[in-house]
Each structure stands twice: as C-alpha cells, then as structure tokens.
PDB file as gemmi writes it, atoms N, CA and C in Angstrom:
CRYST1    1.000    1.000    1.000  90.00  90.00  90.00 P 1                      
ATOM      1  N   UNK A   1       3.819  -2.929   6.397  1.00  0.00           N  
ATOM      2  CA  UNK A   1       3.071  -2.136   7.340  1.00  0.00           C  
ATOM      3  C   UNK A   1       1.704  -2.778   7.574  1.00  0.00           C  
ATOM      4  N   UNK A   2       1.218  -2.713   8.558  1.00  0.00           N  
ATOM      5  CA  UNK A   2      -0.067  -3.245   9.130  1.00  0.00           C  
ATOM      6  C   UNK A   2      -1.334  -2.211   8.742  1.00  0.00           C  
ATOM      7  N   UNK A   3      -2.390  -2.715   8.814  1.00  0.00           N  
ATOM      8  CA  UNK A   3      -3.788  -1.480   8.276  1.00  0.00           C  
ATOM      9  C   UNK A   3      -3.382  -0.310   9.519  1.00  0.00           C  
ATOM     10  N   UNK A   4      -3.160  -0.670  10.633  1.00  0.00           N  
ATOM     11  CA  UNK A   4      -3.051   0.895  11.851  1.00  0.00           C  
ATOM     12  C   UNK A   4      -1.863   1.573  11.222  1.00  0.00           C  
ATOM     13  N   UNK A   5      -0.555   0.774  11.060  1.00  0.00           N  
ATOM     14  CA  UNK A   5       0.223   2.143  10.412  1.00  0.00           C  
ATOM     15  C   UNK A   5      -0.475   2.433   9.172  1.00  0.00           C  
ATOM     16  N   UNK A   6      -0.772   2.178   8.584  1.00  0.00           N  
ATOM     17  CA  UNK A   6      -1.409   3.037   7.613  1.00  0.00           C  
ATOM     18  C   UNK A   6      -2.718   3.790   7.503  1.00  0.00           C  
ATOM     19  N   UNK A   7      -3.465   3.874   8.613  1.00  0.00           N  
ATOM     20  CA  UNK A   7      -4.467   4.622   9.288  1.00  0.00           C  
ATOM     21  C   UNK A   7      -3.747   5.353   9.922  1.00  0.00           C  
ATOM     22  N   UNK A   8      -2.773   5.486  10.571  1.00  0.00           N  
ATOM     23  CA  UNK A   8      -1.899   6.499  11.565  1.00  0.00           C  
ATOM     24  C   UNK A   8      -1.295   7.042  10.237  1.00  0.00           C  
ATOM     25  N   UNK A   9      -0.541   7.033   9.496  1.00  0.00           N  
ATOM     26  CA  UNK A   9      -0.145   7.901   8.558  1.00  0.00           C  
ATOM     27  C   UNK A   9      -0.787   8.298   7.298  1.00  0.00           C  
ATOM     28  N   UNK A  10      -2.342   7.740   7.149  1.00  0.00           N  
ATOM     29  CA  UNK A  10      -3.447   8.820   6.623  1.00  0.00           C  
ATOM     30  C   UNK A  10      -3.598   9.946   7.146  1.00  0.00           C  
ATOM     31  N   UNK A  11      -4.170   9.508   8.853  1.00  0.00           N  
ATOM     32  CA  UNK A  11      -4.665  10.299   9.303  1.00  0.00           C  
ATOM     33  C   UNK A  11      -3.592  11.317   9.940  1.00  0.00           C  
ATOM     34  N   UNK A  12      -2.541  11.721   9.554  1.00  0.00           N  
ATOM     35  CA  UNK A  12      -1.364  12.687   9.943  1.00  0.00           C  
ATOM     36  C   UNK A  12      -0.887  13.494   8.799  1.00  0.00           C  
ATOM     37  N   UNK A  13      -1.131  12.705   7.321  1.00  0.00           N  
ATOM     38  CA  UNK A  13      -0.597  13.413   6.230  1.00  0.00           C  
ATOM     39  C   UNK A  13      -1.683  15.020   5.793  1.00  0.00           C  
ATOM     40  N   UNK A  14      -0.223  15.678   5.741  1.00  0.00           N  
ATOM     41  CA  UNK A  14      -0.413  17.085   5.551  1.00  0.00           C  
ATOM     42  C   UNK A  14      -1.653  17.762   4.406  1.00  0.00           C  
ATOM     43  N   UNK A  15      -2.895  18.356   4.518  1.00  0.00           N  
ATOM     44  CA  UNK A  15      -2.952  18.917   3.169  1.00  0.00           C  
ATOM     45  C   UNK A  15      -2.087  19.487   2.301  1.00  0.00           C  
ATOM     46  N   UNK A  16      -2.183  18.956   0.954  1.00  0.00           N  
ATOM     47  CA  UNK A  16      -1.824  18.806  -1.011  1.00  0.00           C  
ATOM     48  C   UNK A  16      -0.681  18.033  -0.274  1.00  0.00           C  
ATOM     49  N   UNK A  17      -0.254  17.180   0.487  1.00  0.00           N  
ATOM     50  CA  UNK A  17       0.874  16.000   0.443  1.00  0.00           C  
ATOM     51  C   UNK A  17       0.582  14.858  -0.304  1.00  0.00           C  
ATOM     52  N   UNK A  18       1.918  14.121  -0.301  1.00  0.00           N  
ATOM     53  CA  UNK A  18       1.746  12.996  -1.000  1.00  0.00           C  
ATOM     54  C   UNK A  18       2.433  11.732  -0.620  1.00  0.00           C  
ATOM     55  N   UNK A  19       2.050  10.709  -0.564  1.00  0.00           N  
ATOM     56  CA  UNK A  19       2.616   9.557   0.465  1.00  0.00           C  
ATOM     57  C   UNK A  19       2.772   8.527  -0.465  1.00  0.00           C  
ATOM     58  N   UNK A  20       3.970   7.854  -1.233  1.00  0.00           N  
ATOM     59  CA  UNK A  20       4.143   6.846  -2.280  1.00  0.00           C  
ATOM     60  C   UNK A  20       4.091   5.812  -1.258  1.00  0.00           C  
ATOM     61  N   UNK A  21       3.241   4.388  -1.032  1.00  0.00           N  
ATOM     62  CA  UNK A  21       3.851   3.348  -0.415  1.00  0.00           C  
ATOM     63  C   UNK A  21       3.908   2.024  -1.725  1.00  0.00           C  
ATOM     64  N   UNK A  22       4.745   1.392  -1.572  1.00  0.00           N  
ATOM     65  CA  UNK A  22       5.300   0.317  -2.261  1.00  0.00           C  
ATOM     66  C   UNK A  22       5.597  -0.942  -1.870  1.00  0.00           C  
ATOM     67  N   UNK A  23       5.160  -1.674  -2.424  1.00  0.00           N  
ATOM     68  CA  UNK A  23       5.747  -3.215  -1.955  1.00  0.00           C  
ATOM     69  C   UNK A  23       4.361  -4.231  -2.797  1.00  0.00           C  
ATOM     70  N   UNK A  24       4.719  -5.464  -2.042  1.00  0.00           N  
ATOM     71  CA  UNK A  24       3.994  -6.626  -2.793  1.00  0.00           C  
ATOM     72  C   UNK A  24       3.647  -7.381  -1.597  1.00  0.00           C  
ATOM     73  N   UNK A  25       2.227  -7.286  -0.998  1.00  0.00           N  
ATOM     74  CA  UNK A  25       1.422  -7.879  -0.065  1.00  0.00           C  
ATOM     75  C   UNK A  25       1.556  -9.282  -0.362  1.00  0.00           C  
ATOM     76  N   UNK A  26       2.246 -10.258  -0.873  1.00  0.00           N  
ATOM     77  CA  UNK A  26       2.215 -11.533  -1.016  1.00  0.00           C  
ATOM     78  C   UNK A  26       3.562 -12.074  -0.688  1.00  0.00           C  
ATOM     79  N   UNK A  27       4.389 -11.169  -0.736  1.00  0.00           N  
ATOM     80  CA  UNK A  27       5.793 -11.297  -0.232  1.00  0.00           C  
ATOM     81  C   UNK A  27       6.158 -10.837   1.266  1.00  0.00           C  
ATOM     82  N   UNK A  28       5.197 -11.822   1.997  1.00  0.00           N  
ATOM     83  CA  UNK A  28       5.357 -11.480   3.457  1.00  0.00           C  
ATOM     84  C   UNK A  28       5.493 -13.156   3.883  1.00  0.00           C  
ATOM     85  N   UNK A  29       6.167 -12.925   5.827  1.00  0.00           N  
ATOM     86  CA  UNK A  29       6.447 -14.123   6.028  1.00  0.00           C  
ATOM     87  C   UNK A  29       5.632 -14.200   7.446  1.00  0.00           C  
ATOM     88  N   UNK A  30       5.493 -12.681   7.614  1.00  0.00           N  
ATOM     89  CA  UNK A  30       4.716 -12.763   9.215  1.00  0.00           C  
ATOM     90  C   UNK A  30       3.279 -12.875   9.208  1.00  0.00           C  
ATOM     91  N   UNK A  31       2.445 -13.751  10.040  1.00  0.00           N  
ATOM     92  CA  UNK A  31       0.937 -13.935  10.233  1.00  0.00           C  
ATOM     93  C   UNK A  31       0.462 -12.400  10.147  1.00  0.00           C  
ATOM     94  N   UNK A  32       1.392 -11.745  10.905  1.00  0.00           N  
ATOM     95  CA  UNK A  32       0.353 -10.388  11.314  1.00  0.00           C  
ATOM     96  C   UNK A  32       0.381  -9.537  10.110  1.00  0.00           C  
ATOM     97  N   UNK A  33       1.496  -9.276   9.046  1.00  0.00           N  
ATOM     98  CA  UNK A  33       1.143  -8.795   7.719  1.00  0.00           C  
ATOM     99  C   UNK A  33       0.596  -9.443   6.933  1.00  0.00           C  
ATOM    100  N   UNK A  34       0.029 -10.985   6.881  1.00  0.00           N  
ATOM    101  CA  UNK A  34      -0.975 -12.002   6.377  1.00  0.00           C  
ATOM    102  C   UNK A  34      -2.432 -11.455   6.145  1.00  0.00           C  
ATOM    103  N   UNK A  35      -2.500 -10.927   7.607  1.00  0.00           N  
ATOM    104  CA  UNK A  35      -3.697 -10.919   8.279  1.00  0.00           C  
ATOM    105  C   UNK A  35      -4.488  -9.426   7.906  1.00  0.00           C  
ATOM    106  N   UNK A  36      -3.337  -8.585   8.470  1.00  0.00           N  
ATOM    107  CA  UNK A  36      -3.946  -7.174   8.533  1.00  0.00           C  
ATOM    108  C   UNK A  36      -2.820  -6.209   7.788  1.00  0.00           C  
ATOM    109  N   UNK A  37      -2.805  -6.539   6.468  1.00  0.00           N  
ATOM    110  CA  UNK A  37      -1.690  -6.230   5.927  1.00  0.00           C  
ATOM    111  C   UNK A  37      -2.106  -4.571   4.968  1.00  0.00           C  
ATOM    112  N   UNK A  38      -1.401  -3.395   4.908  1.00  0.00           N  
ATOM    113  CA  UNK A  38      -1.752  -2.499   4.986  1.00  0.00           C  
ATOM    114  C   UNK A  38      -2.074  -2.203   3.539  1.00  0.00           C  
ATOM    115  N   UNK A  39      -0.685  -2.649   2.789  1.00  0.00           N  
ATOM    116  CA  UNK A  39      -1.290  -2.292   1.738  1.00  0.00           C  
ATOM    117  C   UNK A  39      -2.503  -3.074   0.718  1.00  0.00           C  
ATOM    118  N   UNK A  40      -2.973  -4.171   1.587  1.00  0.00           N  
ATOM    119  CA  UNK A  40      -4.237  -4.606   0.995  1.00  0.00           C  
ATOM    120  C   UNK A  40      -5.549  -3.505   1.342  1.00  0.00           C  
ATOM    121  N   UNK A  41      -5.151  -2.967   2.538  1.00  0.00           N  
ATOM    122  CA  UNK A  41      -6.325  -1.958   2.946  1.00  0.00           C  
ATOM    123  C   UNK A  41      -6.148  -0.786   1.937  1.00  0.00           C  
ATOM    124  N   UNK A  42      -4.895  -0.151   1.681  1.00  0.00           N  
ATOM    125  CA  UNK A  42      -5.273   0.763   0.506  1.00  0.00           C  
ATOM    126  C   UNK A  42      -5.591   0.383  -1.023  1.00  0.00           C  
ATOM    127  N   UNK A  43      -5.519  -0.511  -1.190  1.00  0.00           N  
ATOM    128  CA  UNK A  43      -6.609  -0.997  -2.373  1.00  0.00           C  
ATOM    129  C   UNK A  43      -8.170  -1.473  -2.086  1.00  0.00           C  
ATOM    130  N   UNK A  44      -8.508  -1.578  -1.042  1.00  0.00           N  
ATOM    131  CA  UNK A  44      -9.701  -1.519  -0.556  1.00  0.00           C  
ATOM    132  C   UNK A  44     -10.347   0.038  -0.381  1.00  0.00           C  
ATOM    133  N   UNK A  45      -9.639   0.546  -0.146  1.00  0.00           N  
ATOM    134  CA  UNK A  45      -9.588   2.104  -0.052  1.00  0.00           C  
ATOM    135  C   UNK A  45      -9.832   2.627  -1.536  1.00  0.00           C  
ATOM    136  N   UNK A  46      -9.335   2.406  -2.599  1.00  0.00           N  
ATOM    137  CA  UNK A  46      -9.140   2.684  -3.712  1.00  0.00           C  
ATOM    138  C   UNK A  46     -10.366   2.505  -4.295  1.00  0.00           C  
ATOM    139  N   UNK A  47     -11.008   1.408  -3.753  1.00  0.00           N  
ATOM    140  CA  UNK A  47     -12.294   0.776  -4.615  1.00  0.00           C  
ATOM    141  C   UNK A  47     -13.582   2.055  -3.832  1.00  0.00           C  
ATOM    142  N   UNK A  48     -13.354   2.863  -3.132  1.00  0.00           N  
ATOM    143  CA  UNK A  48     -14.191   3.697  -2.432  1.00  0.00           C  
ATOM    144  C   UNK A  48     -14.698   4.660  -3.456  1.00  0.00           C  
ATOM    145  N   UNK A  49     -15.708   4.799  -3.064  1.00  0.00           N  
ATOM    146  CA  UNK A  49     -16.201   6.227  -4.017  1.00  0.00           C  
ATOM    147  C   UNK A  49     -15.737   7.617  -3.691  1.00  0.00           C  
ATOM    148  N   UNK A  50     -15.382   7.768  -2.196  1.00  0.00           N  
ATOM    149  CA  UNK A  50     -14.827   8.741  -1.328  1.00  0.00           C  
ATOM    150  C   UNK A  50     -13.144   8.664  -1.639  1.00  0.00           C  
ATOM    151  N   UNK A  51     -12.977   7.954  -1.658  1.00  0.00           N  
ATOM    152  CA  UNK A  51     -11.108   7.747  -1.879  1.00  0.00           C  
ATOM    153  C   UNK A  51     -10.773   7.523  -3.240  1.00  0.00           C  
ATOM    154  N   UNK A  52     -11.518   6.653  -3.764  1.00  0.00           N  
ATOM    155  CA  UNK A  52     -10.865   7.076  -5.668  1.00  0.00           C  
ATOM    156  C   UNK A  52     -10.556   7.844  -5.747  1.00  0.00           C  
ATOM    157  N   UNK A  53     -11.106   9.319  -5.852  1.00  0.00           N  
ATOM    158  CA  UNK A  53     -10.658   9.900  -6.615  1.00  0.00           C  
ATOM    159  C   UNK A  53      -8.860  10.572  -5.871  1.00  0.00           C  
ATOM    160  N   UNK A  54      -8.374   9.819  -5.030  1.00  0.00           N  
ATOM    161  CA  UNK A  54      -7.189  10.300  -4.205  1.00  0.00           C  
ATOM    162  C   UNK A  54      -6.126   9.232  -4.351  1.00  0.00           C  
ATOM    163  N   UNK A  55      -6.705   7.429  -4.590  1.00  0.00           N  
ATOM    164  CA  UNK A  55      -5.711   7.089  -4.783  1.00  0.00           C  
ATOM    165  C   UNK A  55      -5.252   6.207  -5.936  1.00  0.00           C  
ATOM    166  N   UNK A  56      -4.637   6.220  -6.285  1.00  0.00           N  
ATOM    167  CA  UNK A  56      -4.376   5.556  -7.687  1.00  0.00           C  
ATOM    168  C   UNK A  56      -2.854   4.462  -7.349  1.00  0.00           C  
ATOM    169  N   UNK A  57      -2.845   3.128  -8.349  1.00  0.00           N  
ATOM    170  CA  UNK A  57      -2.611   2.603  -7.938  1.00  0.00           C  
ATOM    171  C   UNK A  57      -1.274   1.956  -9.474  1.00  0.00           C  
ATOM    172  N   UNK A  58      -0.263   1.201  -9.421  1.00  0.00           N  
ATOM    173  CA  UNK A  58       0.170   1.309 -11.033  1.00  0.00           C  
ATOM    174  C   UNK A  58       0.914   0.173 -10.348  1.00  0.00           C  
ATOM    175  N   UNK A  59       0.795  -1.062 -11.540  1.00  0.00           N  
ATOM    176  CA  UNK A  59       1.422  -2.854 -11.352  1.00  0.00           C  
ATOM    177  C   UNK A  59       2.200  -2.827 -12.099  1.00  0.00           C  
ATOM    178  N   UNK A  60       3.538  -3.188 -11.850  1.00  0.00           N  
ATOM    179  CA  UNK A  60       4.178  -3.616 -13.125  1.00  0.00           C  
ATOM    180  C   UNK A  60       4.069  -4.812 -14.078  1.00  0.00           C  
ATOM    181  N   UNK A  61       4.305  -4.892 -15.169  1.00  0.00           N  
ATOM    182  CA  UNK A  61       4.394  -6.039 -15.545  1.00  0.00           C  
ATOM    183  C   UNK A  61       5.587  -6.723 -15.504  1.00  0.00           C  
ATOM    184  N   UNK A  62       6.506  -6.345 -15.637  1.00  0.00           N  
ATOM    185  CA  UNK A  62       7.633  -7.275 -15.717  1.00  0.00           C  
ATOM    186  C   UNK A  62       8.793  -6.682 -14.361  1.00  0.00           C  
ATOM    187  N   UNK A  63       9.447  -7.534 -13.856  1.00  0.00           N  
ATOM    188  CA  UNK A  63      10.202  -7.049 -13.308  1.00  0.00           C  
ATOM    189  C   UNK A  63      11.876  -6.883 -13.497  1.00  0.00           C  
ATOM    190  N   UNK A  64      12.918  -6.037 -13.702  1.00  0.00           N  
ATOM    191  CA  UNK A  64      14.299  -6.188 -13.575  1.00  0.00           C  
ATOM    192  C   UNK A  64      15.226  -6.908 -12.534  1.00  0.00           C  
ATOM    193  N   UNK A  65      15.720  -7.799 -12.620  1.00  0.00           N  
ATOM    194  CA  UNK A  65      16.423  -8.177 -11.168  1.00  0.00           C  
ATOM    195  C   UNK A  65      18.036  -8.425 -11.820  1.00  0.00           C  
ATOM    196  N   UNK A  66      18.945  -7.674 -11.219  1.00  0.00           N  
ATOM    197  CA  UNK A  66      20.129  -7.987 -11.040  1.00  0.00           C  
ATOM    198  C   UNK A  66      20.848  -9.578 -11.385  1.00  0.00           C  
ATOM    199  N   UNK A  67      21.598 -10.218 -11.972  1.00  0.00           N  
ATOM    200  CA  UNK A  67      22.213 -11.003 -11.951  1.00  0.00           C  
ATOM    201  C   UNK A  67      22.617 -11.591 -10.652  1.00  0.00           C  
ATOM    202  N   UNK A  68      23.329 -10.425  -9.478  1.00  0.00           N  
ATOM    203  CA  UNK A  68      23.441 -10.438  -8.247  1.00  0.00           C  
ATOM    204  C   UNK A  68      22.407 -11.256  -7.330  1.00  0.00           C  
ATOM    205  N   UNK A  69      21.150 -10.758  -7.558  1.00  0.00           N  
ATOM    206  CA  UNK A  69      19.891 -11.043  -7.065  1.00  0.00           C  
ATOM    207  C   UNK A  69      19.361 -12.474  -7.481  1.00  0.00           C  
TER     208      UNK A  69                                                      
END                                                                             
C-alpha cells in the first residue's frame, strides 16, 4: 500500500476499531512502493508523540517457511 491508502484508511477507521496491516517494506519490486511506501509511513507515525500511544508495532525474529516455499 502507498502512504494515501493508508491516510485514506486512517482517516475512515471507525472509533475503538482496529486495523492490523502487515508486510515487509523491503520486499517490494515497484518504484512507487520504493518511494511512498505505506507501511514505512506508519512507523514514522509510531515515532509521534500524538500517535504512540495508538500504534504499536512487533518484528519477528525468525521466520517459518514451508519446504514448499
């Protein structure tokens, strides 16, 4: 997702809702999620004094992958 979808679905989410987004901002192939990539903006967000206390953020350390995979 780009920083506008994720400004468009801040600014729509319901009061006491909750919005999980997921993924890994480095595992992109397009310029435009390079560039203005969304979930780098909610960790920029995170570092806020106004938004801490709303968003929290959790890395894994290791990952599982399928044999398949």
């Amino acid at each position: 997702m780009t920083e506008d979808h994720i400004k468009l679905l801040l600014a729509r989410v319901g009061e006491n809702s909750r919005i999980f987004f997921d993924g890994d901002y480095k595992q992109t192939d397009s310029p435009i999620f390079k560039n203005k990539n969304g979930l780098k903006l909610l960790l920029e967000l995170r570092k806020s004094p106004v938004f801490s206390k709303i968003f929290a953020t959790v890395k894994l350390k290791t990952i599982e992958r399928s044999l398949t995979a």
